[in-house]
C-alpha positions as CSV (number, residue, x, y, z in Angstrom):
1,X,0.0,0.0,0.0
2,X,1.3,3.6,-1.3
3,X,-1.7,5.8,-2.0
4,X,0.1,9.1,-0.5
5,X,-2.4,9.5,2.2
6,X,-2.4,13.2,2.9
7,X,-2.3,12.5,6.9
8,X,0.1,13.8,9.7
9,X,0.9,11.4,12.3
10,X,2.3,11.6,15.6
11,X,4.2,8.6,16.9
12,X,5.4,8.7,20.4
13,X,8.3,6.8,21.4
14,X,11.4,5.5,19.6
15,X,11.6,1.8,20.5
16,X,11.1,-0.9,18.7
17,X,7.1,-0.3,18.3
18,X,7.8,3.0,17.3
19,X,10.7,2.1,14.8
20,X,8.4,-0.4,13.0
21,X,5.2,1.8,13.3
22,X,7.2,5.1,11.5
23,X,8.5,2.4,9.0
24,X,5.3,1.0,7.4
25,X,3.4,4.2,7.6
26,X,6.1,5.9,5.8
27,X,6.3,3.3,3.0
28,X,2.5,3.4,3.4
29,X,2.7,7.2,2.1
30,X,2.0,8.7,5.7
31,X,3.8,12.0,6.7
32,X,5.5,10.6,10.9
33,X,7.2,12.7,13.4
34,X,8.3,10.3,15.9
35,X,8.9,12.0,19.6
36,X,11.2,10.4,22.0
37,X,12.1,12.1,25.6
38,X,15.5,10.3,25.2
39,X,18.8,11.2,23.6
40,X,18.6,7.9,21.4
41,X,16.1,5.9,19.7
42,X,15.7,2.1,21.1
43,X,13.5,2.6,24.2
44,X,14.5,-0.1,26.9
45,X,17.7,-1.1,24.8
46,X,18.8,2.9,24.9
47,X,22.0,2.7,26.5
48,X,20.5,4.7,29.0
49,X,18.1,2.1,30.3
50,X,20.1,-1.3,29.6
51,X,22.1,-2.7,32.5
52,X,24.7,-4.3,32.2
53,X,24.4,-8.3,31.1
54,X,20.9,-7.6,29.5
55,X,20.4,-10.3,26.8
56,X,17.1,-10.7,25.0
57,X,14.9,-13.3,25.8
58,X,14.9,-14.1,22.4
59,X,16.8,-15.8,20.1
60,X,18.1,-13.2,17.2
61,X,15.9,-15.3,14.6
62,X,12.5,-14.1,16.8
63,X,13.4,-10.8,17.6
64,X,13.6,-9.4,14.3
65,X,11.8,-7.8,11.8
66,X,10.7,-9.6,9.0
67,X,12.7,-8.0,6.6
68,X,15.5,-7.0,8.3
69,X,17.4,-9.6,10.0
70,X,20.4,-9.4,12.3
71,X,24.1,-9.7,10.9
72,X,25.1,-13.3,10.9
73,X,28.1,-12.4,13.6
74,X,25.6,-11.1,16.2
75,X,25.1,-14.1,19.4
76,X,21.9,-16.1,18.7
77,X,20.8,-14.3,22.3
78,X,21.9,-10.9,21.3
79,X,23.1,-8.3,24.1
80,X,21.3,-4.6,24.7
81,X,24.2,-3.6,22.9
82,X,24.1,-5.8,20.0
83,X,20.0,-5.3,19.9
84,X,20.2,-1.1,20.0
85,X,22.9,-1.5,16.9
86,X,20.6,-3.3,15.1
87,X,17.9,-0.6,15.7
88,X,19.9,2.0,14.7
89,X,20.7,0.0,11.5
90,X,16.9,-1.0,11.1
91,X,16.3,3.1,11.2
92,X,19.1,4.0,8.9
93,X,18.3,1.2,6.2
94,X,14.3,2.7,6.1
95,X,15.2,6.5,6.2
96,X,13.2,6.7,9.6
97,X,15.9,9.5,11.3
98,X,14.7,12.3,10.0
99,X,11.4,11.6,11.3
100,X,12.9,11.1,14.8
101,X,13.2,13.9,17.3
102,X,15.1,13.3,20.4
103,X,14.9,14.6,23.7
104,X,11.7,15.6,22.9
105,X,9.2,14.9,25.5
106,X,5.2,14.9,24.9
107,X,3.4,16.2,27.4
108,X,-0.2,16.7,26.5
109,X,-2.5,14.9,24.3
110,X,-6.0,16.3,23.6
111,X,-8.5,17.0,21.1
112,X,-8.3,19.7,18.9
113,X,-10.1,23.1,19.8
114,X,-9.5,23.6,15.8
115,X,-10.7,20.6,14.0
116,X,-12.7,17.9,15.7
117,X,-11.1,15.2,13.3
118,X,-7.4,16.0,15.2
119,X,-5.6,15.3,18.3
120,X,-3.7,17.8,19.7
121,X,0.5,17.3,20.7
122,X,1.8,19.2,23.3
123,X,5.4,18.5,23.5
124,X,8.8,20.2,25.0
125,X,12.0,20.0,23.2
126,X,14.7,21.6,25.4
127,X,13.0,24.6,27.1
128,X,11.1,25.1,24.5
129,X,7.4,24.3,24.9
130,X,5.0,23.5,21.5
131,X,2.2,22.0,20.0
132,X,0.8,20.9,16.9
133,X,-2.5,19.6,15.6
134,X,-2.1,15.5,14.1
135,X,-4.5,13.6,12.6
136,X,-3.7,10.2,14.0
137,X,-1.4,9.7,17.8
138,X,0.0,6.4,17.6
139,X,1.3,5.7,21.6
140,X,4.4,3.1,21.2
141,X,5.7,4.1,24.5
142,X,5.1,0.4,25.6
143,X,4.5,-1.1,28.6
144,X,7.6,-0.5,30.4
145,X,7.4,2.9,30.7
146,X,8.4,4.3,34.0
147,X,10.6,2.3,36.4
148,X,8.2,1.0,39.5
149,X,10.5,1.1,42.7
150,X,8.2,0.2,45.8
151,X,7.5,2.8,48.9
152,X,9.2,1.7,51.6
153,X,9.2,2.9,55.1
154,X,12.3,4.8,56.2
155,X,14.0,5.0,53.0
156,X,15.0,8.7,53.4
157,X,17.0,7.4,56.4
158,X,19.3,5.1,54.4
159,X,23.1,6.5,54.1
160,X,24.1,4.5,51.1
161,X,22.4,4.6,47.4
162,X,19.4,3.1,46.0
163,X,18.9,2.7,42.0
164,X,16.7,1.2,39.7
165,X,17.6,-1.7,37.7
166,X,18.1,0.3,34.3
167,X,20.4,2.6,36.3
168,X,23.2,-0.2,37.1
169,X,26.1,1.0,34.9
170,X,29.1,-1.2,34.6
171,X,30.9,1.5,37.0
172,X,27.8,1.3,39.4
173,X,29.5,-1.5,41.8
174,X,32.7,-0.5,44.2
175,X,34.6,-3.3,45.7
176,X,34.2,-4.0,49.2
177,X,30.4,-2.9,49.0
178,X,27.2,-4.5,50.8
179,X,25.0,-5.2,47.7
180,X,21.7,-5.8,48.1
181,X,19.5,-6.8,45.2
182,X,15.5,-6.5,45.2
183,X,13.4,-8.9,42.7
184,X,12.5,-12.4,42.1
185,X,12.6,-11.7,38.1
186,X,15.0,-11.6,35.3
187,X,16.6,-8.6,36.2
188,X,16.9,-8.8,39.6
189,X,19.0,-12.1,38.5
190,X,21.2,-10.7,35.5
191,X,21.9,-7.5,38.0
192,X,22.8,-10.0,40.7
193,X,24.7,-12.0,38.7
194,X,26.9,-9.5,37.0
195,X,28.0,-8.0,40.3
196,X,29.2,-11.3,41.1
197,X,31.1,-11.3,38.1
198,X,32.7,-8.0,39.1
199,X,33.8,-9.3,42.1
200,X,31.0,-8.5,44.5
201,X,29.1,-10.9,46.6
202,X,25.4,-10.0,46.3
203,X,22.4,-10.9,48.8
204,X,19.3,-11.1,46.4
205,X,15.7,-10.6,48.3
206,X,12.9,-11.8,46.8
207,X,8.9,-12.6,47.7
208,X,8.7,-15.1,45.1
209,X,10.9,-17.1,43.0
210,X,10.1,-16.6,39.3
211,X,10.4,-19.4,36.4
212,X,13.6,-18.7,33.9
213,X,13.5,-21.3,30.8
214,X,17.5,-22.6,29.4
215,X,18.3,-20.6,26.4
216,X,18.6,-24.0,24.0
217,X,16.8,-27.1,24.1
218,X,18.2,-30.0,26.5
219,X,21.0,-31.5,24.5
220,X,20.6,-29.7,21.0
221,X,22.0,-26.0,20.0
222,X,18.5,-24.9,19.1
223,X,17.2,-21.8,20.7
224,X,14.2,-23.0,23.1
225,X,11.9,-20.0,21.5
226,X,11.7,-22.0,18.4
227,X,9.2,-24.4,20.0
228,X,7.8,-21.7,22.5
229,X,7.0,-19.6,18.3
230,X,5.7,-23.0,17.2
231,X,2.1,-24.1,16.8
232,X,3.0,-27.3,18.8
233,X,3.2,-25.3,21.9
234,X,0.2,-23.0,21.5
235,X,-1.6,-26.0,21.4
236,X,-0.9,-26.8,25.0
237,X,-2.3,-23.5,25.7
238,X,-5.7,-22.4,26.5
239,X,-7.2,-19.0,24.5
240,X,-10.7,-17.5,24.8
241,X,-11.6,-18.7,22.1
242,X,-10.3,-21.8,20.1
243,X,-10.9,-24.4,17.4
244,X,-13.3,-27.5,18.3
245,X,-10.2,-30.2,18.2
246,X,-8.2,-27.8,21.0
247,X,-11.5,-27.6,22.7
248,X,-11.6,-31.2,22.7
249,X,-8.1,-31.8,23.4
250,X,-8.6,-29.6,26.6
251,X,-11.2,-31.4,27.8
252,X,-10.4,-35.0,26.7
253,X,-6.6,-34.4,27.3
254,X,-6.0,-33.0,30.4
255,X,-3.7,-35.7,31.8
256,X,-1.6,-35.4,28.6
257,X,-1.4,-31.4,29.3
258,X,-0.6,-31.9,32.9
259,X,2.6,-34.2,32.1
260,X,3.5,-31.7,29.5
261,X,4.4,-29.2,31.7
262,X,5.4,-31.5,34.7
263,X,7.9,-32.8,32.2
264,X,8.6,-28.8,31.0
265,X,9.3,-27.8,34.5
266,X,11.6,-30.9,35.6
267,X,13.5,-29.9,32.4
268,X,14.4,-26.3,33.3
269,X,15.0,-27.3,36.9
270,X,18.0,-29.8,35.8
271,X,18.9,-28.4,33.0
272,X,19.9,-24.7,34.7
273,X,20.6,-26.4,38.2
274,X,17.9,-24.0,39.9
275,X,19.0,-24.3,43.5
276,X,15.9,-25.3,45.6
277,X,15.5,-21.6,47.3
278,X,15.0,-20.4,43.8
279,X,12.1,-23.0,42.5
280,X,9.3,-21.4,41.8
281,X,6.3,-23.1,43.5
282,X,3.4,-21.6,40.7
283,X,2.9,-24.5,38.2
284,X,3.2,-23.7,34.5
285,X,1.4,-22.6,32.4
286,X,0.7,-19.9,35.2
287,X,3.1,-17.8,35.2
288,X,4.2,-17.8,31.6
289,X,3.6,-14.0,30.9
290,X,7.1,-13.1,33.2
291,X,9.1,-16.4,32.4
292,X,12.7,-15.0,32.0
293,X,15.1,-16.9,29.8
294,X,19.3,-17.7,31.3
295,X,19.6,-18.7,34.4
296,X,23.4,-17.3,34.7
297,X,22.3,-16.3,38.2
298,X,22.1,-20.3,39.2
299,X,25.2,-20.9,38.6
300,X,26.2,-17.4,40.7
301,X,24.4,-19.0,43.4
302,X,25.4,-23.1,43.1
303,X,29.0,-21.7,43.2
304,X,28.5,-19.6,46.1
305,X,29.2,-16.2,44.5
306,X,25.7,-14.5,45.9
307,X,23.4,-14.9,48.7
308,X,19.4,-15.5,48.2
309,X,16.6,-14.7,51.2
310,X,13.0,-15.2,51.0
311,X,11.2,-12.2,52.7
312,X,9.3,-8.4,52.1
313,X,11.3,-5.9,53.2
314,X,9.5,-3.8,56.2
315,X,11.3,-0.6,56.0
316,X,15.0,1.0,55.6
317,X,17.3,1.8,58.3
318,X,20.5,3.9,58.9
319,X,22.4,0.7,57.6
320,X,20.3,-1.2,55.2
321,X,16.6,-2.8,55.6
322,X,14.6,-4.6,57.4
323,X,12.4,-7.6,56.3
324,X,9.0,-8.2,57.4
325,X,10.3,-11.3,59.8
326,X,12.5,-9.0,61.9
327,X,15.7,-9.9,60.1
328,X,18.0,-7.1,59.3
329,X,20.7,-6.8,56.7
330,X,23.7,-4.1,55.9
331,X,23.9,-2.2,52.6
332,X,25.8,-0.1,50.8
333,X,23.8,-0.8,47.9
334,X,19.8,-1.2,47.5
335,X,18.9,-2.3,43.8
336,X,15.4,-2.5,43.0
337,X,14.9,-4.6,40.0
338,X,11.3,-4.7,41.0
339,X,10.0,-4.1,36.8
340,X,8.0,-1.2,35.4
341,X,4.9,0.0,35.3
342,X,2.6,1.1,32.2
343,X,1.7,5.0,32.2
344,X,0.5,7.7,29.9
345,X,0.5,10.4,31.8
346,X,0.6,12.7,28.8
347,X,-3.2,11.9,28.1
348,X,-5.8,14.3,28.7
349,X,-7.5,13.3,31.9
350,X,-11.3,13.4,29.3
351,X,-9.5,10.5,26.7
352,X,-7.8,8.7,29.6
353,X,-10.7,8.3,31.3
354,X,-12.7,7.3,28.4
355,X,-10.2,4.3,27.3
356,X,-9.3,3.0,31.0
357,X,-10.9,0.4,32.6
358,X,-9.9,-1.3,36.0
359,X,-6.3,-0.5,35.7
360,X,-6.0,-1.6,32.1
361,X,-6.6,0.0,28.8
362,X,-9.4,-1.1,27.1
363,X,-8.1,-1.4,23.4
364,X,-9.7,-3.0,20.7
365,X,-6.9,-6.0,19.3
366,X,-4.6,-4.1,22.1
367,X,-4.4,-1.5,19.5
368,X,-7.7,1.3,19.1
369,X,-9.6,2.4,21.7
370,X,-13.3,1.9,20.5
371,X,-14.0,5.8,21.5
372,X,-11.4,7.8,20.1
373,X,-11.0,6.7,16.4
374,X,-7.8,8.9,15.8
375,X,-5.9,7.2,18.6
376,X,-3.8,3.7,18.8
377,X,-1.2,1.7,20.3
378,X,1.2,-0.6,18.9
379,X,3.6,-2.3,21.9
380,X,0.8,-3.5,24.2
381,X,0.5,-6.9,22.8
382,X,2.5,-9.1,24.5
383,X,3.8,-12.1,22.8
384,X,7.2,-14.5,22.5
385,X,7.9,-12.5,19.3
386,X,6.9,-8.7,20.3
387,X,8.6,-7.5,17.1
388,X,6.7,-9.2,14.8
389,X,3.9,-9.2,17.0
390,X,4.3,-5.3,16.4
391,X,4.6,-5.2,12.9
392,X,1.6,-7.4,12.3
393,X,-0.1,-4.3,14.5
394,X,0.9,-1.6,12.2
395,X,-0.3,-2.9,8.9
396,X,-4.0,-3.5,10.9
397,X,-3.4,0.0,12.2
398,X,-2.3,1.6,8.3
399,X,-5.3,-0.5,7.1
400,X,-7.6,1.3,9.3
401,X,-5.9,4.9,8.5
402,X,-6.1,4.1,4.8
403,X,-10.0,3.6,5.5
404,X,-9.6,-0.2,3.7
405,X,-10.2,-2.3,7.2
406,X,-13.5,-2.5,8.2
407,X,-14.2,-2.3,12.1
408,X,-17.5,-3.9,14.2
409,X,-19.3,-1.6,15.9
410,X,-18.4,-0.1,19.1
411,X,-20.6,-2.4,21.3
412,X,-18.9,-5.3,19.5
413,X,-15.3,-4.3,19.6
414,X,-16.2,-3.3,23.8
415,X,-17.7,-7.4,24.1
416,X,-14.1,-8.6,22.3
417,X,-12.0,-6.1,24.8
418,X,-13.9,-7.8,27.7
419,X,-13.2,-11.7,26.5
420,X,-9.7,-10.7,26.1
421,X,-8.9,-9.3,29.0
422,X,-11.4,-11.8,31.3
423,X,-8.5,-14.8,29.5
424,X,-5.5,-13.1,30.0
């Protein structure tokens, strides 16, 4: 599709939803100006917000786009480095830059006073404070937008330093210090385990252990996410709504299904050595949303290089924290590799109200919100292959621009959001 659609669009957010959105509208004849409030394209795998040790979850040959693969000497688990090289080479190879404006930061998004069919960009570049009337906002400012670091009681009174996951620099750990690590996810193990490998003994404090998954099959060097991507697997996994023989097989097959993953778990545990304080007790499938892919951080542990305790942390002291049992433990250090959490704060409070349900957006195929037409997301899908997950998006999304895809009414698109978001 080319037809030169005389449209502006507003794309907020240079990762890689934005990337891929600003590349099919563009070769879809739509004028973008992509906004990002950092110095550099590549959202989470910015150098700004990759700590060190972060490797994709993927294998290379899922986490690209479909027309742009990654150069053959790149790991088959590429690094943040190796992943925000190929971005910039994904955005030089389309012609996106020129559409991309760093450190430019959107603050307000409304309707137009001028022309009902528009949304209105507020954004600040510098000091410098301007808006602009679009006819379509696409938000790909995904759903790890702003780092979620838990109030604790006391904190102010802590003499060391406390940082966020995407904060950890390779410079961030001092010999000699008491590092304490906060998180039962992949982060909170890739932080923990790189400070070991810098010489640092770690104490990692977690509520609940969370499943990782061996990068390669048992015994073969074939990435695991090739059967995770494959039909095979799907079909040992519910949806809301599914074929008659997967119906069937659910009902008829249960015992089948139930050794499946018995047999999936007892894989993982021998395969990456998980040492018993680290097993996760939540049977899979539950839990397969946040499954992290590694498991360096076992072999940190089974070696004795880090520490691991089970607890909540009560509140900060003088010296470090205290968990909810009474224990107390010294820190130089506090890492909280507790995740992110989704915002748009840039919304006007009328259109946020109108597209949020109970703490959720309510998006029609995760991408249009049934009231505001001239609004959509690409990035909140979540899927084992985001990127093409993603670029799947944007062609519905151009379709719908272009006026081509035809859309169920508003009661109908509203019953959908509901079954989708009762499932997941």
């Amino acid at each position: 599709m080319n037809n030169n659609l005389n449209k502006d669009v507003c794309i907020i957010g240079a990762g890689i939803a934005g990337l891929v959105t600003a590349k099919t509208f563009l070769e879809d004849g739509v004028r973008v100006f992509i906004y990002e409030r950092d110095s550099n394209l590549g959202g989470n795998w910015s150098p700004s917000r990759a700590y060190p040790g972060l490797r994709a979850n993927n294998s290379k040959y899922t986490y690209a786009f479909s027309d742009f693969p990654y150069p053959d000497d790149v790991d088959t688990f590429p690094y943040a480095e190796d992943i925000h090289k190929y971005l910039e080479a994904y955005a030089d190879h389309f012609n996106i830059g020129s559409s991309i404006f760093c450190n430019t930061e959107v603050i307000d998004v409304s309707r137009s006073q001028d022309n009902p069919e528009c949304l209105t960009v507020t954004y600040q570049a510098t000091e410098n404070i301007d808006k602009r009337d679009f006819d379509f906002v696409v938000i790909c400012n995904g759903v790890f937008h702003k780092p979620k670091i838990p109030e604790i009681e006391a904190k102010e009174q802590f003499k060391g330093r406390t940082l966020h996951s995407s904060e950890v620099t390779e410079s961030t750990y001092n010999n000699g210090e008491k590092v304490i690590i906060i998180g039962g996810g992949k982060s909170a193990y890739d932080c923990a385990a790189w400070a070991a490998q810098q010489g640092v003994s770690p104490t990692l404090v977690f509520r609940r252990p969370q499943w990782m998954a061996p990068r390669y099959l048992p015994g073969v060097k074939i990435p695991g996410d090739f059967l995770v991507t494959s039909r095979f697997l799907t079909f040992f996994l519910k949806y809301y709504h599914s074929s008659k023989v997967k119906m069937l097989f659910h009902r008829l097959g249960k015992p089948l299904i139930w050794l499946w993953w018995k047999f999936t778990e007892t894989g993982w545990r021998k395969d990456l050595k998980i040492p018993p304080e680290l097993d996760p007790k939540e049977n899979l499938p539950s839990g397969m949303e946040k499954v992290g892919v590694g498991g360096d951080f076992f072999t940190v542990v089974n070696y004795g290089l880090a520490k691991v305790l089970r607890g909540s942390v009560r509140q900060f002291s003088e010296k470090g924290i205290e968990l909810d049992d009474g224990s107390r433990l010294d820190a130089d250090l506090v890492i909280f590799a507790t995740g992110w959490q989704q915002e748009t704060p840039f919304l006007n409070d009328k259109i946020s109200q109108e597209i949020s349900g109970k703490g959720y957006i309510r998006l029609y195929r995760h991408i249009l919100p049934p009231t505001v037409p001239n609004l959509g997301f690409i990035g909140q899908a979540s899927s084992f292959a985001c990127t093409l997950t993603f670029e799947v998006g944007v062609h519905w999304l151009s379709e719908h621009l272009h006026g081509t895809l035809k859309l169920p009414f508003g009661d109908v698109m509203n019953q959908e959001i509901d079954r989708t978001h009762d499932w997941a």
